[in-house]
DORO-143823 format. One line per 4 residues: number of its first residue (from 0); their letters; for each residue z, y, x of N, C-alpha, C, O. Coordinates in nm, 3 decimals. Example, Ala and Ser with C-alpha at 12.3 -4.5 7.8 and 13.67 -1.06 7.14 Angstrom:
# residues 2
0 = AS = 0.780 -0.569 1.319 0.780 -0.450 1.230 0.780 -0.330 1.320 0.846 -0.332 1.424 ~ 0.708 -0.225 1.285 0.714 -0.106 1.367 0.787 0.003 1.290 0.804 0.114 1.341 .
//
This chain:
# residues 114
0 = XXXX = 4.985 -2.145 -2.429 4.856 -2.160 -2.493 4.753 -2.077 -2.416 4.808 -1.976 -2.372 ~ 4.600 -2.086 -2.379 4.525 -2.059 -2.322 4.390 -2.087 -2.350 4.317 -2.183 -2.326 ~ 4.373 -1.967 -2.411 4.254 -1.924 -2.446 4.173 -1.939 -2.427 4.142 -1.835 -2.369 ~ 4.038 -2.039 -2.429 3.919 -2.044 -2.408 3.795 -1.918 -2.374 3.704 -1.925 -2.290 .
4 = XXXX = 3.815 -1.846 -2.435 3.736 -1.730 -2.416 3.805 -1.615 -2.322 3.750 -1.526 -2.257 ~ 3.923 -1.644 -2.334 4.029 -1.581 -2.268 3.965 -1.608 -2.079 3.907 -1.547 -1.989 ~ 4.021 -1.730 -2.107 3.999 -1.811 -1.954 3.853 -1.784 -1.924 3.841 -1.790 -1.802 ~ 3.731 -1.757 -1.984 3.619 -1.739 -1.927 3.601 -1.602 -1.912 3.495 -1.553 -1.872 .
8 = XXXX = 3.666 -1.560 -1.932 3.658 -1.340 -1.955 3.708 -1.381 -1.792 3.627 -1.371 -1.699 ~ 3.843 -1.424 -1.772 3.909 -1.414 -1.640 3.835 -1.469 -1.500 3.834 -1.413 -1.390 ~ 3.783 -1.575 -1.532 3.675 -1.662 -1.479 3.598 -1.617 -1.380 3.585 -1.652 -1.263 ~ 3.520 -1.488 -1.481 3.385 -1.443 -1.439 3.450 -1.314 -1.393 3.364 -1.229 -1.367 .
12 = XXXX = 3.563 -1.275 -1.375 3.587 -1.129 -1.276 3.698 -1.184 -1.210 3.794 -1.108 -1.191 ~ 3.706 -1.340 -1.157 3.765 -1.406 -1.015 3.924 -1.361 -1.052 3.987 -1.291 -0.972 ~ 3.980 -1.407 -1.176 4.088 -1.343 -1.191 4.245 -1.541 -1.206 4.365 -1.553 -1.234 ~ 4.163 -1.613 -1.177 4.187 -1.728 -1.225 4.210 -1.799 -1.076 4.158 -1.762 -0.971 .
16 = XXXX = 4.300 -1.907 -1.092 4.346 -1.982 -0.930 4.315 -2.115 -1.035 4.348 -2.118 -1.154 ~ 4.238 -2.229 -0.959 4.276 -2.393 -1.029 4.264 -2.432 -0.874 4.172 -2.426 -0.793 ~ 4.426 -2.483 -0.866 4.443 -2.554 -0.725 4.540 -2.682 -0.808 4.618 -2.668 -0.902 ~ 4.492 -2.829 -0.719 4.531 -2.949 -0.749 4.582 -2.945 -0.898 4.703 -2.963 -0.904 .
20 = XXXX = 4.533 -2.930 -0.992 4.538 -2.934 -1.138 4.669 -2.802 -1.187 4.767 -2.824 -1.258 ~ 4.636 -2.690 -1.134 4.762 -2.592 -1.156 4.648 -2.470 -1.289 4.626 -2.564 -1.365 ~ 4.613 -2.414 -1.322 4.555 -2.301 -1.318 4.661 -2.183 -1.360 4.748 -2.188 -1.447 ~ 4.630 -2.078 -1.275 4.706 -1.944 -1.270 4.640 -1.854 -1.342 4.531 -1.909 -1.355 .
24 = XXXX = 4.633 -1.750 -1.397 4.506 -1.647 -1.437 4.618 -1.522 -1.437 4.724 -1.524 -1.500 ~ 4.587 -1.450 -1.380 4.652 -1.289 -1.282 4.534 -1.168 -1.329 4.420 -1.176 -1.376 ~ 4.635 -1.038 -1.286 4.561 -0.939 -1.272 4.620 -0.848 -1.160 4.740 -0.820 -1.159 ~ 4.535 -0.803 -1.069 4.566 -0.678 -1.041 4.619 -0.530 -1.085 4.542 -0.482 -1.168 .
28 = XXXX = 4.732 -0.441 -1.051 4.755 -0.364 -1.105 4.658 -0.270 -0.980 4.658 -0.270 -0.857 ~ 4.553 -0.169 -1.120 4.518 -0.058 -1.036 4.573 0.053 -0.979 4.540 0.110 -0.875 ~ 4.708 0.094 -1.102 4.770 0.184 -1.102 4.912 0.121 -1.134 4.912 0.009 -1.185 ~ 5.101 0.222 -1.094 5.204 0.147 -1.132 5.191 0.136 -1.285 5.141 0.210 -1.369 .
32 = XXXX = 5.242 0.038 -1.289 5.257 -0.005 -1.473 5.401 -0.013 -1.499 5.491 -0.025 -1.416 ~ 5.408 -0.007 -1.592 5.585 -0.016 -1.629 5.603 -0.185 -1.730 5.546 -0.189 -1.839 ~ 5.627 -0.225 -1.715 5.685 -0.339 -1.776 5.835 -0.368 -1.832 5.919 -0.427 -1.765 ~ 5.854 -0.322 -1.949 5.945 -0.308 -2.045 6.004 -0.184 -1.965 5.946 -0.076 -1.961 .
36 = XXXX = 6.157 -0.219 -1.884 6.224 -0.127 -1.819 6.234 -0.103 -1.683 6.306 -0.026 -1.621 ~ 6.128 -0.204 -1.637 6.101 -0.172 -1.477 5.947 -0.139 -1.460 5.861 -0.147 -1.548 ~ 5.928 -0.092 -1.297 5.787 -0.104 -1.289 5.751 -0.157 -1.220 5.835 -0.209 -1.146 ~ 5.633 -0.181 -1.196 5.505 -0.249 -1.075 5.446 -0.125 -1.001 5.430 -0.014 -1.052 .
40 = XXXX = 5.420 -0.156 -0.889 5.358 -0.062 -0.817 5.194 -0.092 -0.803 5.149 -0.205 -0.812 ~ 5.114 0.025 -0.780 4.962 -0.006 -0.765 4.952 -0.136 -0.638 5.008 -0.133 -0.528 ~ 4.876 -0.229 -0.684 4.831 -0.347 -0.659 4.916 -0.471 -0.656 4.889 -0.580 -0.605 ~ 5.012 -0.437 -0.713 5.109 -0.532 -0.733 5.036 -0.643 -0.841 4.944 -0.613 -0.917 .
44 = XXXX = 5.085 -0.751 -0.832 5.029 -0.879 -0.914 5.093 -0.917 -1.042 5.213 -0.942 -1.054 ~ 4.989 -0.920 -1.154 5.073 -0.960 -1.258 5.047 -1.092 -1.302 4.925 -1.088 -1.318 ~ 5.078 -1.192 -1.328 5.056 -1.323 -1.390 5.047 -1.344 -1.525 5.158 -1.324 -1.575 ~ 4.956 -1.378 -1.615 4.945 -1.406 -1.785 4.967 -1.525 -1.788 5.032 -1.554 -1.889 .
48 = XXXX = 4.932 -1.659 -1.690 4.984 -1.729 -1.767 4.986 -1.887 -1.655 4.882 -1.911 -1.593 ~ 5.087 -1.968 -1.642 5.065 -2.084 -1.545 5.044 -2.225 -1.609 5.146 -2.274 -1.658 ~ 4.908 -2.313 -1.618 4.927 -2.420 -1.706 4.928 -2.518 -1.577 4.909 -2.485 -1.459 ~ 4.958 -2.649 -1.631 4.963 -2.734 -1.499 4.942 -2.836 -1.607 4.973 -2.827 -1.726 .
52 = XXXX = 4.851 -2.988 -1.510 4.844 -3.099 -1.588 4.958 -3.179 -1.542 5.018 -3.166 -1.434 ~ 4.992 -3.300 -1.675 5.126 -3.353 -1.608 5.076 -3.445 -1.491 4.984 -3.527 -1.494 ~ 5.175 -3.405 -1.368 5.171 -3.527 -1.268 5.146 -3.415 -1.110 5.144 -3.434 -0.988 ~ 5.126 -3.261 -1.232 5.077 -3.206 -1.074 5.161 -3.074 -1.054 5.180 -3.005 -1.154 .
56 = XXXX = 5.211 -3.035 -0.939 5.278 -2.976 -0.876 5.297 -2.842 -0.820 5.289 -2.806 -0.703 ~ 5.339 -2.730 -0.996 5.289 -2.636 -0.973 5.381 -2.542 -0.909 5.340 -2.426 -0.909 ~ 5.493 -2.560 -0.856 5.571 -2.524 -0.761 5.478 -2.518 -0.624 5.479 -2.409 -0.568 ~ 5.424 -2.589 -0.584 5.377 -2.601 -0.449 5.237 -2.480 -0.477 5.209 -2.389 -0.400 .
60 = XXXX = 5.168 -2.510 -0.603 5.035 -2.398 -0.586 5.146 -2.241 -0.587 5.128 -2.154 -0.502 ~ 5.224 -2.234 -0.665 5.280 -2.112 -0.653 5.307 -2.035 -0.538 5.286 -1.921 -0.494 ~ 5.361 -2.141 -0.506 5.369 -2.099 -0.373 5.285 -2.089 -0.242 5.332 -2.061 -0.131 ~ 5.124 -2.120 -0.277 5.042 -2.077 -0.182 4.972 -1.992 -0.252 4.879 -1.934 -0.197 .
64 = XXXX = 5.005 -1.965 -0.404 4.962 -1.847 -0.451 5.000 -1.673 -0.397 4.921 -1.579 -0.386 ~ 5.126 -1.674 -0.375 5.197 -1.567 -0.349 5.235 -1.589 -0.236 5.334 -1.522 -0.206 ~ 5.184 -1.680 -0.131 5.107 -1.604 -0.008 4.962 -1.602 0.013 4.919 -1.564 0.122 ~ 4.895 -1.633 -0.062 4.738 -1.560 -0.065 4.710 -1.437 -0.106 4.620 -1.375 -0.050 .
68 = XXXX = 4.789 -1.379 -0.219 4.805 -1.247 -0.287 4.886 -1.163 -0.183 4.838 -1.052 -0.159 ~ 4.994 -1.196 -0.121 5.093 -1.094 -0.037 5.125 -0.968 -0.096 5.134 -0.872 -0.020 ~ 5.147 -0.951 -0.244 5.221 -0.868 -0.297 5.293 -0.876 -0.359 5.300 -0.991 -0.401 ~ 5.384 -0.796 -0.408 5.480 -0.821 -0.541 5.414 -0.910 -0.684 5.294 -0.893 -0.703 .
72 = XXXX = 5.481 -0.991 -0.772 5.411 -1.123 -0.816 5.516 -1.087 -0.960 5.634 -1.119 -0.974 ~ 5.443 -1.022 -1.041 5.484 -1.000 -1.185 5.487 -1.112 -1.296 5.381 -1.174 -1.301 ~ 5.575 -1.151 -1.378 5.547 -1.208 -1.495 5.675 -1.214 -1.588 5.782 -1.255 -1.542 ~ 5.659 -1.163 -1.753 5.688 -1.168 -1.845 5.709 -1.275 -1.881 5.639 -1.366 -1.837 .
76 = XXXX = 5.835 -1.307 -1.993 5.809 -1.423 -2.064 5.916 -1.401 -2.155 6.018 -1.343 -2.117 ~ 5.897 -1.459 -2.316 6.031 -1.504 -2.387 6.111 -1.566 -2.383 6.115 -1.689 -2.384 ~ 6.237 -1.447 -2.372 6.363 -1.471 -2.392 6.449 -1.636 -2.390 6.544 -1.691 -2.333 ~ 6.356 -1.661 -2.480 6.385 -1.792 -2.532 6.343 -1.935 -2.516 6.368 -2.043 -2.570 .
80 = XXXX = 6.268 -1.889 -2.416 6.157 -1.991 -2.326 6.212 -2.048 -2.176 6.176 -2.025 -2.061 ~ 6.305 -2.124 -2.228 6.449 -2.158 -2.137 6.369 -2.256 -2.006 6.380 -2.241 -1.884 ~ 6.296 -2.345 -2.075 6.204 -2.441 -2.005 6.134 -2.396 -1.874 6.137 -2.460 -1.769 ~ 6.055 -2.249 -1.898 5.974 -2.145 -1.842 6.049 -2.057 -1.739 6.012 -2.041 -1.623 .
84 = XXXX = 6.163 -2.001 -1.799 6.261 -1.979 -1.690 6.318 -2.010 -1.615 6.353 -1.932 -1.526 ~ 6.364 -2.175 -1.620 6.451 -2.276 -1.520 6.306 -2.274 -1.416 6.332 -2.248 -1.298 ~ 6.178 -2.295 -1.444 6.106 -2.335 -1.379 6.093 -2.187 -1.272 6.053 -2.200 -1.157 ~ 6.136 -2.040 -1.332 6.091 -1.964 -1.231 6.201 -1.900 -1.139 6.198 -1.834 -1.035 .
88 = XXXX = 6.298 -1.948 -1.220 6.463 -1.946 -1.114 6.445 -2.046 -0.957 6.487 -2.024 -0.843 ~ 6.367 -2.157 -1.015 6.344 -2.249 -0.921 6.224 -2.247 -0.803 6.226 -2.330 -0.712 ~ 6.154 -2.176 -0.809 6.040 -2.097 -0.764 6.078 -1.958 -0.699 5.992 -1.885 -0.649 ~ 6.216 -1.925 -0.702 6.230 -1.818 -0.645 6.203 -1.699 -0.685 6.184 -1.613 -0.599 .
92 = XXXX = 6.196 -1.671 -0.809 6.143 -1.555 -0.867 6.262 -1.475 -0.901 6.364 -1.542 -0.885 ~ 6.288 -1.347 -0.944 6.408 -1.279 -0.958 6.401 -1.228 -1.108 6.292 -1.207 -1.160 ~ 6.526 -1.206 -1.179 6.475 -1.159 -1.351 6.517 -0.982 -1.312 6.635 -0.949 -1.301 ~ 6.456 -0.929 -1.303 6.430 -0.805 -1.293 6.463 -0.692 -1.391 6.520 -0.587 -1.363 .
96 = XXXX = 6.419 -0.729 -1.508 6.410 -0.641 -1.595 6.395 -0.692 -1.757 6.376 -0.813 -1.768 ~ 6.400 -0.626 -1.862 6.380 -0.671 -2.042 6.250 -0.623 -2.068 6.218 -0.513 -2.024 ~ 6.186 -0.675 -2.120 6.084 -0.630 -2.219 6.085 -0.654 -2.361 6.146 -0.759 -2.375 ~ 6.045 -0.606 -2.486 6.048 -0.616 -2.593 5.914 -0.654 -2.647 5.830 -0.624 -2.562 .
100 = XXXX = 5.857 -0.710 -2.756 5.729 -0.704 -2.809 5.751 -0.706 -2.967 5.867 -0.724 -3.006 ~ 5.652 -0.689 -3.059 5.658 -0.695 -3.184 5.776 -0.579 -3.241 5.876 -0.586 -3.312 ~ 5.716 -0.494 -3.184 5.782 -0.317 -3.274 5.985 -0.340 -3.201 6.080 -0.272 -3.239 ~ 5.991 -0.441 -3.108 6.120 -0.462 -3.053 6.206 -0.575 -3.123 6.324 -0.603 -3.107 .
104 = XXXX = 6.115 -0.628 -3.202 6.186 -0.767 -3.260 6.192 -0.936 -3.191 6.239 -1.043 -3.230 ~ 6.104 -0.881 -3.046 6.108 -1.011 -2.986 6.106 -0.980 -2.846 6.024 -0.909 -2.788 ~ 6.250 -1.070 -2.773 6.305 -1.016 -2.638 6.210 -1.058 -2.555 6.117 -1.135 -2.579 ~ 6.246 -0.987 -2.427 6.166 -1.079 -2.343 6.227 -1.105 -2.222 6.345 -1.082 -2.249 .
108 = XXXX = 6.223 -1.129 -2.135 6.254 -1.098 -1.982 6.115 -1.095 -1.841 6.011 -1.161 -1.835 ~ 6.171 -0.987 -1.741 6.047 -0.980 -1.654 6.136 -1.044 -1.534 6.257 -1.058 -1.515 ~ 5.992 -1.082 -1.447 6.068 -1.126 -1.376 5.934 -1.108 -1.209 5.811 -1.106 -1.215 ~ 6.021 -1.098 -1.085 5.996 -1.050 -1.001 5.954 -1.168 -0.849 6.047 -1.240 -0.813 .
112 = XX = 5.829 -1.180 -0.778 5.864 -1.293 -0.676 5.788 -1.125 -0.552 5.689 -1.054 -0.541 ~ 5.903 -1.144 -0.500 5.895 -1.010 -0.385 5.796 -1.089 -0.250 5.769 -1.025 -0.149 .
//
């Protein structure tokens, strides 16, 4: 899901990729961050969120995403979001680490594209 106001906050401080119907929306880390039980290092990349329209090919933007960025390429996701994960096993991404949300009542997994 993706936020309208969300997506224009990101927009207007160049935080957003729309290549051949993909959109990405990232942040820079200023400083290391810790993410559940691992960390990120300063300027490492974090990802909030990848939508794609059907028919378009977001394997391929990913992958000229994270070589335009050339850093470590962060992103979270639930546990249970099996769909979301096959897609980033397949993309080459590594599961790194757990995260928790909601006082530790909802798993997560992090995951790593070096």
């Amino acid at each position: 899901y993706l936020r309208f106001d969300t997506l224009r906050n990101k927009i207007e401080r160049g935080k957003v990729v729309y290549d051949a119907g993909v959109v990405i929306t990232y942040l820079k880390y200023k400083r290391k961050q810790k993410l559940g039980n691992v960390e990120a290092k300063m300027g490492d990349i974090v990802i909030h969120e990848i939508v794609k329209e059907e028919g378009s090919n977001a394997q391929e933007v990913f992958k000229r995403f994270v070589d335009f960025v050339d850093r470590g390429v962060w992103l979270t996701v639930r546990r249970d979001n099996e769909k979301a994960k096959k897609f980033y096993d397949r993309i080459g991404m590594e599961l790194v680490g757990e995260i928790f949300w909601s006082k530790g009542t909802l798993p997560g997994d992090v995951y790593l594209y070096r």
